[in-house]
C-alpha positions as CSV (number, residue, x, y, z in Angstrom):
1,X,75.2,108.7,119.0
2,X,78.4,110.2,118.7
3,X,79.7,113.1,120.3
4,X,79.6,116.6,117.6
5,X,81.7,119.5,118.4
6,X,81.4,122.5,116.6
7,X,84.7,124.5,115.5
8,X,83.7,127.3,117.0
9,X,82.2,127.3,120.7
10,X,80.0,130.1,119.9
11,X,78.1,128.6,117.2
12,X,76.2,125.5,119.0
13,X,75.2,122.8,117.2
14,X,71.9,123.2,116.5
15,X,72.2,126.9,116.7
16,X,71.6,126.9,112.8
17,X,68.7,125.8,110.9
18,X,70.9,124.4,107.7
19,X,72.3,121.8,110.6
20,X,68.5,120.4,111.3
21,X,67.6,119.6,108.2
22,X,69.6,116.4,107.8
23,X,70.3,113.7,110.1
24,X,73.8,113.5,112.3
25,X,73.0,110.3,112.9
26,X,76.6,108.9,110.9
27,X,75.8,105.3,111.6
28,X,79.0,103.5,111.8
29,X,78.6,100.2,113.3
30,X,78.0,97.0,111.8
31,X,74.2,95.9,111.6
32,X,73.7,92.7,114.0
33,X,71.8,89.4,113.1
34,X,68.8,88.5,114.7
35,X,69.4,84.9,115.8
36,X,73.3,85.5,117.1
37,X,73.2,81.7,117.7
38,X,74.8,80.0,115.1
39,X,77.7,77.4,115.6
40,X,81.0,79.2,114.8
41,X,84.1,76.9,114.4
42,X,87.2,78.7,114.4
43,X,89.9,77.4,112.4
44,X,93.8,79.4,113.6
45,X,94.5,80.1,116.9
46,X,96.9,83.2,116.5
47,X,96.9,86.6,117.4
48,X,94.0,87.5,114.4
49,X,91.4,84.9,115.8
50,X,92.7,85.4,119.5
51,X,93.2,88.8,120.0
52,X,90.6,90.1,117.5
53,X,87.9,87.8,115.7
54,X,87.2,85.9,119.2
55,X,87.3,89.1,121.2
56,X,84.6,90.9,119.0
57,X,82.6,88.0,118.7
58,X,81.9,87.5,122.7
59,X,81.2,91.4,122.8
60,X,78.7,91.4,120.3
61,X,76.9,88.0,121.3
62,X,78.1,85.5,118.6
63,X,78.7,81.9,119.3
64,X,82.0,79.7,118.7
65,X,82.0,76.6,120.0
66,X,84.7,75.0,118.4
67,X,88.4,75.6,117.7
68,X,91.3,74.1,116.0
69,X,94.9,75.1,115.2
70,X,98.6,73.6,114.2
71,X,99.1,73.3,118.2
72,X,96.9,71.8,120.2
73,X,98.3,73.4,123.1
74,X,97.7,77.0,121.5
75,X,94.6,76.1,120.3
76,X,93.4,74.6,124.1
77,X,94.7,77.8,126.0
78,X,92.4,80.2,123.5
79,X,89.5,77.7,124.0
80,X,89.8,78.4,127.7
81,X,90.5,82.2,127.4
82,X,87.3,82.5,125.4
83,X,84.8,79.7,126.8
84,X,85.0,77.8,123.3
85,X,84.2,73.6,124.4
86,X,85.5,71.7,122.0
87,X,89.1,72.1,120.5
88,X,90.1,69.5,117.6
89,X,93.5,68.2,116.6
90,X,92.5,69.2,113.1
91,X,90.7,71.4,110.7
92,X,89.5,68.2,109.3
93,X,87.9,67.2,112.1
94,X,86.4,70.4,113.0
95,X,85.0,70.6,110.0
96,X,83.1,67.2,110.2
97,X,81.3,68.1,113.4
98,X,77.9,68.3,112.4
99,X,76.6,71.3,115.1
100,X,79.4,73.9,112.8
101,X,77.6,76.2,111.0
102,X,79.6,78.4,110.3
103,X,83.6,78.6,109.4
104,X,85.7,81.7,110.4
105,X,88.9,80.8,108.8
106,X,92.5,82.3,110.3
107,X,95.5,80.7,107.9
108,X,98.1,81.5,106.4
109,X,97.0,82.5,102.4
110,X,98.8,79.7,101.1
111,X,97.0,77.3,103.3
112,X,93.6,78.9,102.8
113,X,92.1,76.7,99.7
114,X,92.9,73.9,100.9
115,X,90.8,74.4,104.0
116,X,87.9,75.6,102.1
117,X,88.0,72.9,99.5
118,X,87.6,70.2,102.7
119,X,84.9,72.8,104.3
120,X,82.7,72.5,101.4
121,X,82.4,69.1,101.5
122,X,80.5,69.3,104.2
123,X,77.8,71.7,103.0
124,X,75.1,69.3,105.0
125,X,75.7,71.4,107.8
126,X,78.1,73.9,107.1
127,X,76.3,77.4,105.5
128,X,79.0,80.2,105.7
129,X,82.4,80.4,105.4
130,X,84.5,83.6,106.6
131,X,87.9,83.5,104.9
132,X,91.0,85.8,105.3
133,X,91.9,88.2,103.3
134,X,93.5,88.2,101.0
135,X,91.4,85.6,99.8
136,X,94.3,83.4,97.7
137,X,97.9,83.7,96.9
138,X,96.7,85.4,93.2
139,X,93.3,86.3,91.4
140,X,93.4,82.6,90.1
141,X,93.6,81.1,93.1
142,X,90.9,83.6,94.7
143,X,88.3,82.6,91.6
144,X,88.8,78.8,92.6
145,X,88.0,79.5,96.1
146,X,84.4,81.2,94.8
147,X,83.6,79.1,92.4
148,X,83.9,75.8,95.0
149,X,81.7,77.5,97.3
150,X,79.3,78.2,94.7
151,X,79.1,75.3,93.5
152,X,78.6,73.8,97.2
153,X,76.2,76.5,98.0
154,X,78.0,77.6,101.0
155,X,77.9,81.5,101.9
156,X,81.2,82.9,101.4
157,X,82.4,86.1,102.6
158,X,85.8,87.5,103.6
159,X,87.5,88.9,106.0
160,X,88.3,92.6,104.8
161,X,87.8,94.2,108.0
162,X,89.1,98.0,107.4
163,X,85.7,98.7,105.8
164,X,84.6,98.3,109.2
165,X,86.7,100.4,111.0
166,X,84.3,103.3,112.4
167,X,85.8,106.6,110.5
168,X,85.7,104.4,107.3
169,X,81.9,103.1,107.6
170,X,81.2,106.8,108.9
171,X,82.6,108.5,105.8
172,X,80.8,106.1,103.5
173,X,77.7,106.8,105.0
174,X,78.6,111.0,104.0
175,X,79.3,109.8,100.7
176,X,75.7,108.1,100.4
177,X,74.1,111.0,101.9
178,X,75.3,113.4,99.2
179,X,77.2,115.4,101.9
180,X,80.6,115.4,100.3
181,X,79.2,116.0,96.8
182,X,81.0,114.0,93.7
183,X,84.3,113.0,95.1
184,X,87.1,114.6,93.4
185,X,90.3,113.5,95.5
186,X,91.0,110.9,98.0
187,X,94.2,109.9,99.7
188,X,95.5,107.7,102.3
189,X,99.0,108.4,104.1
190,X,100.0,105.3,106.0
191,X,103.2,105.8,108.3
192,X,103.2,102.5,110.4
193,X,105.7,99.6,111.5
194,X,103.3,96.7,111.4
195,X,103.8,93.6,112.5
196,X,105.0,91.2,109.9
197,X,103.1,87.3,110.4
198,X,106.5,84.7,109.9
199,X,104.6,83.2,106.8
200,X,105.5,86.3,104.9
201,X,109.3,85.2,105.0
202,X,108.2,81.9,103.7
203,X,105.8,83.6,100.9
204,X,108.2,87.0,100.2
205,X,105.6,89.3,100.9
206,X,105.2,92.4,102.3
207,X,102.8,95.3,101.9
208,X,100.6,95.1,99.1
209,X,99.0,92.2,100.0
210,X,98.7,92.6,103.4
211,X,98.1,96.3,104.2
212,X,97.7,97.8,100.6
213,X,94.9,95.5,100.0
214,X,93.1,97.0,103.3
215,X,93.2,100.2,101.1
216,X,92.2,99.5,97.9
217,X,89.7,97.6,99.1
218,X,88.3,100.8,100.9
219,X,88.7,102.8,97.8
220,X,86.8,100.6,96.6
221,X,84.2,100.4,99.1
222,X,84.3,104.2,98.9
223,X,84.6,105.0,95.5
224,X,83.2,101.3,93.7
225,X,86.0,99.5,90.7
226,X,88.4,102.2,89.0
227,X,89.7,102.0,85.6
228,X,93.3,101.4,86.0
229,X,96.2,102.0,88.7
230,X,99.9,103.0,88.5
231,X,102.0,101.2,91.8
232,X,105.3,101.4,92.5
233,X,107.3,100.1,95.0
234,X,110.4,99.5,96.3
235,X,111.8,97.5,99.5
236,X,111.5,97.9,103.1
237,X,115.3,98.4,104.2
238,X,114.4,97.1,108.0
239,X,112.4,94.0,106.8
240,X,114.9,93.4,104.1
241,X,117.4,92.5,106.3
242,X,115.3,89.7,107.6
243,X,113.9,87.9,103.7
244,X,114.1,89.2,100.4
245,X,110.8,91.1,98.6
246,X,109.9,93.6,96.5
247,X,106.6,95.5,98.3
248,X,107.8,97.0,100.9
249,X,106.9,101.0,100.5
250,X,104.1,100.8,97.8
251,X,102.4,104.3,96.2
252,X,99.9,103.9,93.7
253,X,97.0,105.7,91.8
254,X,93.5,105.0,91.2
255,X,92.2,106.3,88.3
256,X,88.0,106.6,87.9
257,X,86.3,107.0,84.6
258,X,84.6,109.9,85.9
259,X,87.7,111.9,86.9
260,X,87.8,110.8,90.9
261,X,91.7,110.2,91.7
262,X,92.8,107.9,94.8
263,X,96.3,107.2,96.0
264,X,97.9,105.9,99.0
265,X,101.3,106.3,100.4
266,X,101.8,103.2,102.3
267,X,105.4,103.3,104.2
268,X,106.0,100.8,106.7
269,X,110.1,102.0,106.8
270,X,109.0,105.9,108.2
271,X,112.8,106.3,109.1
272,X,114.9,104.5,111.0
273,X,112.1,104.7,114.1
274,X,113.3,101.4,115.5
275,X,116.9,102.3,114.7
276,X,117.5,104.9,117.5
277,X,115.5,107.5,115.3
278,X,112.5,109.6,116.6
279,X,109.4,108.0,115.6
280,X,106.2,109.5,113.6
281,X,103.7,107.2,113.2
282,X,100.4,107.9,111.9
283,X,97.5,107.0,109.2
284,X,95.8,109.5,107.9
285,X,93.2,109.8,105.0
286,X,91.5,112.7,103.3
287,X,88.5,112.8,100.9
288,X,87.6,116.3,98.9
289,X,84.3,116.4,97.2
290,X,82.3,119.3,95.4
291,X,80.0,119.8,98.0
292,X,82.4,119.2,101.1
293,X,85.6,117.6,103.1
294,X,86.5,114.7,105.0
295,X,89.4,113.8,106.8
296,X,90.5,111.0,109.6
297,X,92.8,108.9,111.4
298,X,92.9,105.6,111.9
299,X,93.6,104.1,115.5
300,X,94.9,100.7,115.1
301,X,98.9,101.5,115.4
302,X,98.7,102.4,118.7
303,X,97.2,98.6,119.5
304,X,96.6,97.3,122.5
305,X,96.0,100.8,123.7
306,X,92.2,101.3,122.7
307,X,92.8,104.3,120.1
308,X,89.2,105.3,118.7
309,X,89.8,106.7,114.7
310,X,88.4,109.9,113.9
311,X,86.5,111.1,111.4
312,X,86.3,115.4,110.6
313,X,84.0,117.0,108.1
314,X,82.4,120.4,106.2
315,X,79.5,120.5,104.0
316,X,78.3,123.4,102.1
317,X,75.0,122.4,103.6
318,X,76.4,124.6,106.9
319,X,78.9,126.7,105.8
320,X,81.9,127.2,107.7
321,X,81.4,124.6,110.1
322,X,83.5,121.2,110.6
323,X,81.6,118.0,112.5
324,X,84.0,116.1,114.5
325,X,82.0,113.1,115.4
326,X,83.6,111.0,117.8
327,X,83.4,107.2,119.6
328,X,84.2,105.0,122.2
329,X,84.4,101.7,119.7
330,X,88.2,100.8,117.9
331,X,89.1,99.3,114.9
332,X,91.2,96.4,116.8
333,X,89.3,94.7,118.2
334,X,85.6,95.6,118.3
335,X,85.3,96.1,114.2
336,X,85.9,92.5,114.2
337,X,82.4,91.6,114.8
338,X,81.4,93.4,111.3
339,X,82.6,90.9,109.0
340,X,81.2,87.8,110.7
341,X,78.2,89.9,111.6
342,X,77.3,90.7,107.3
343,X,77.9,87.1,106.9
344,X,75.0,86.0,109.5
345,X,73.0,88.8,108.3
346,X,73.1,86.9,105.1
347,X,72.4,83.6,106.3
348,X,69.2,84.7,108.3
349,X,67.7,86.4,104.9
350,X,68.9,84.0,102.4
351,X,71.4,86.8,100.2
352,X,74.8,87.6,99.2
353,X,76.8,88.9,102.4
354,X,78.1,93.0,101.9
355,X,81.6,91.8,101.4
356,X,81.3,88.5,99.4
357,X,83.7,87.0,97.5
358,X,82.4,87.5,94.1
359,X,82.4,91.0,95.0
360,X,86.2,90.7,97.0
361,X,87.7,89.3,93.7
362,X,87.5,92.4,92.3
363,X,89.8,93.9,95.0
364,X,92.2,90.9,94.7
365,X,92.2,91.7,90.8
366,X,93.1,95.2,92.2
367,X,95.9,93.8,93.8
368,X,96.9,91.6,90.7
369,X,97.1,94.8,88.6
370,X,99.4,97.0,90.9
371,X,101.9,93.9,90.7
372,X,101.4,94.0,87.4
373,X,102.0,97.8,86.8
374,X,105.4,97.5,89.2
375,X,106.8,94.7,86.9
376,X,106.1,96.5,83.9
377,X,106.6,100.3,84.9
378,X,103.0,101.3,83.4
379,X,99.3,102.2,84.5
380,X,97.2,98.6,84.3
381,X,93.9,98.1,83.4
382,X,91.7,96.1,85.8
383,X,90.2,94.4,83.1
384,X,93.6,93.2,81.7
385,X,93.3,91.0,85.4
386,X,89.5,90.0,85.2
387,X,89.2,89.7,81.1
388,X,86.2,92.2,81.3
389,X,85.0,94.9,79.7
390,X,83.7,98.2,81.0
């Protein structure tokens, strides 16, 4: 249970009846399997699978046994730092060993497809696949990915881990609840120097489909599929003096059919911070409702130092009065284990994991459409991306 403080010391917390008559209980962490046994092979040995996935998966019980990357050399010295037995020279051959169960994949986008299109040819044994976000270069290459796994039968889920950062999972639990009301604004302020994977040089990426889509996708997990969005961006001066892009600082706006706005500021320049300029860093979010507010932080730039996020709130069901829940668990690494942990849920009861990749190509179409609304100056349709209606 997390800790509660009220805003004012001489009102305790269950001083008032309004306070007992719901639940406190804001239950943000990821629900675990039952059998925690299934064979994990781990395909990427970087700082993602190393630092993170592997890290999260020995804390919550899980079970890799196998591991493969570019270097064997890498891939030997994570087997060793985490206890994983076998390491293989390839994915290939990794993906032929028949005690694999289950594939957490940690590539570079650009290699993802073809490593799934070998995994699901070995649906005998292998059941789930986790992939990376985001899930292909484009929204084409994304439906290709879910329609060979469906085809092949294989589980697929994906990696979009911010919806299980604590103050995120918390706040969506509010908004089932009805504590917030009907949400009527929501905002995220990132001011962060993350740092850049050297694939992105090779690809000319940046921010929208690396951090941005961490965003939307929470909106989305929030809020469920807007109508349209209106992005802009422009370049990071600092990474633009190492490759060329176009999405460095990206702003855009969600717009809901039932009036809910969402934007995000996502600035990974915040002033010359690395230049011999003061820094200030932070991530902030804010959601206003009709029937109350919620505001946080998120912890993860001050990684490796364990930074919990935080999560705020008022209700109208206890006037004046803000909860300040708090926790022990981060975002890097220990909200690792939620991806991998849906994904086993949904192999033990035979369903569609909570972040599948049906469901995750309608935040990759979200992506599509802010490119698509920087290149042509105008609010896009998500439906101009997925060819639906409604």
């Amino acid at each position: 249970m997390p800790r509660l403080c009220p805003s004012h010391q001489d009102h305790p917390l269950r001083a008032h009846s309004t306070v007992d008559r719901f639940s406190l209980d804001l239950d943000y962490r990821p629900r675990l399997p039952k059998n925690k046994r299934p064979a994990i092979g781990c395909i990427g040995a970087g700082f993602i699978m190393a630092d993170c996935h592997l890290v999260a998966y020995r804390q919550a019980g899980f079970n890799p046994v196998a591991i493969t990357s570019r270097t064997r050399v890498r891939a030997r010295a994570v087997a060793e730092r985490h206890g994983i037995g076998n390491v293989y020279e390839t994915y290939q051959e990794l993906l032929a060993d028949p005690q694999v169960e289950v594939v957490d994949i940690a590539v570079p986008p650009d290699a993802q497809l073809a490593v799934i299109r070998e995994a699901v040819k070995h649906k005998d044994h292998i059941r789930g696949i986790l992939a990376q976000k985001p899930l292909g270069m484009n929204y084409a290459e994304a439906k290709q990915i879910v329609a060979l796994c469906r085809r092949a039968g294989v589980t697929l889920a994906v990696n979009q881990n911010m919806r299980y950062d604590q103050s995120v999972r918390a706040c969506k639990n509010l908004l089932d609840r009805g504590l917030l009301g009907e949400p009527v604004l929501a905002t995220i302020d990132m001011r962060a120097i993350p740092h850049w994977m050297p694939w992105q040089q090779r690809l000319g990426w940046v921010t929208l489909r690396i951090m941005s889509i961490h965003h939307l996708d929470t909106f989305r997990f929030w809020f469920g599929d807007p109508v349209r969005v209106f992005a802009s961006v422009r370049p990071d001066p600092r990474t633009a003096r190492k490759f060329k892009h176009t999405d460095g600082i990206c702003l855009y706006i969600l717009e809901y059919a039932n009036g809910l706005r969402a934007s995000s500021c996502d600035d990974v320049w915040t002033g010359p911070a690395l230049e011999g300029g003061e820094a200030d860093l932070s991530i902030r979010w804010r959601l206003e409702g009709t029937a109350g507010l919620a505001r946080g932080t998120i912890g993860w730039l001050d990684y490796p130092r364990r930074t919990p996020s935080t999560l705020d709130f008022t209700t109208v069901r206890r006037p004046g009065y803000w909860f300040q829940p708090r926790w022990k668990e981060v975002w890097f690494p220990d909200a690792f284990a939620g991806p991998m942990a849906q994904l086993l849920c949904a192999l033990e009861e035979r369903r569609e994991p909570e972040i599948n990749g049906r469901d995750n190509l309608k935040t990759m179409a979200l992506v599509e459409a802010c490119y698509r609304s920087v290149a042509e100056h105008r609010a896009v349709a998500i439906r101009e991306i997925t060819g639906r209606r409604g």
